[in-house]
C-alpha positions in Angstrom: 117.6 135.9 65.7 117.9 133.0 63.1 115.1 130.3 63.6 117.4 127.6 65.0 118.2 129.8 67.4 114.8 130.4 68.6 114.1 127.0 68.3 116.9 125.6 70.7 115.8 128.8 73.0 112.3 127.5 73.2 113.2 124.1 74.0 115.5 124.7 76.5 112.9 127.1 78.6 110.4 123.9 77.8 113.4 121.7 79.3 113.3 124.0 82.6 109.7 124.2 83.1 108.8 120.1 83.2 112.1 120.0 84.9 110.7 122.3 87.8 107.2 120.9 87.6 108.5 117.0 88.8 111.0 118.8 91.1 107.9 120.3 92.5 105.7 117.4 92.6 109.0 115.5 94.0 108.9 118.1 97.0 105.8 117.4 98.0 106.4 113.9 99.0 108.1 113.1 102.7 109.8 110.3 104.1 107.4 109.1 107.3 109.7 107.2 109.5 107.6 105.1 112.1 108.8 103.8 115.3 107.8 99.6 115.9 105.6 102.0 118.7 104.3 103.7 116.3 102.7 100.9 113.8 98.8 99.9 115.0 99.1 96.3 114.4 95.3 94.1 113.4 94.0 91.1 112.7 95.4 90.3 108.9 92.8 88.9 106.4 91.5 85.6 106.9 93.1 84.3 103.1 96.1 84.7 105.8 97.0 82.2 108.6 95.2 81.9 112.0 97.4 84.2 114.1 98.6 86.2 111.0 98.6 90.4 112.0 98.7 93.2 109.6 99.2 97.2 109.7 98.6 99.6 107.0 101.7 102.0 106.9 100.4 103.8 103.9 97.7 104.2 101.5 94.8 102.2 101.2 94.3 99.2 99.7 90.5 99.6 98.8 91.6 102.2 96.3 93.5 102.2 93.0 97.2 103.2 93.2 100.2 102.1 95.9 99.9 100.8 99.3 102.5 99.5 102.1 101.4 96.6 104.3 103.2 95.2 107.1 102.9 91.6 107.8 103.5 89.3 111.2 103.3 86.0 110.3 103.3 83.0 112.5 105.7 80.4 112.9 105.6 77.4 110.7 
């Protein structure tokens, strides 16, 4: 087996591996679908309007990385 050969081998197996690895990774995240039941609505944070409510749908804001907040705002 010449050494081109062996190289394009190796880099295609690499090619499959990280490409299973994100699939992976991708698999492990799910879709959460909430019902306007479902959401536990709160007093929002007082930089907000009086009246303002929040809920947390995912994550948490105290920490580093993404987070999903709903808001209610009031009129005006």
């Amino acid at each position: 087996m010449s050494k081109a050969l062996a190289f394009l081998l190796t880099m295609a197996l690499g090619a499959v591996v990280v490409g299973s690895a994100q699939e992976d990774s991708k698999a492990k995240q799910e879709h959460i679908i909430l019902t306007p039941d479902d959401i536990k609505w709160g007093d929002a944070p007082p930089v907000l309007p009086p009246g303002a409510k929040a809920a947390l749908l995912d994550g948490d804001p105290k920490k580093e990385g993404i987070f999903i907040l709903r808001l209610k705002l009031p009129a005006g």
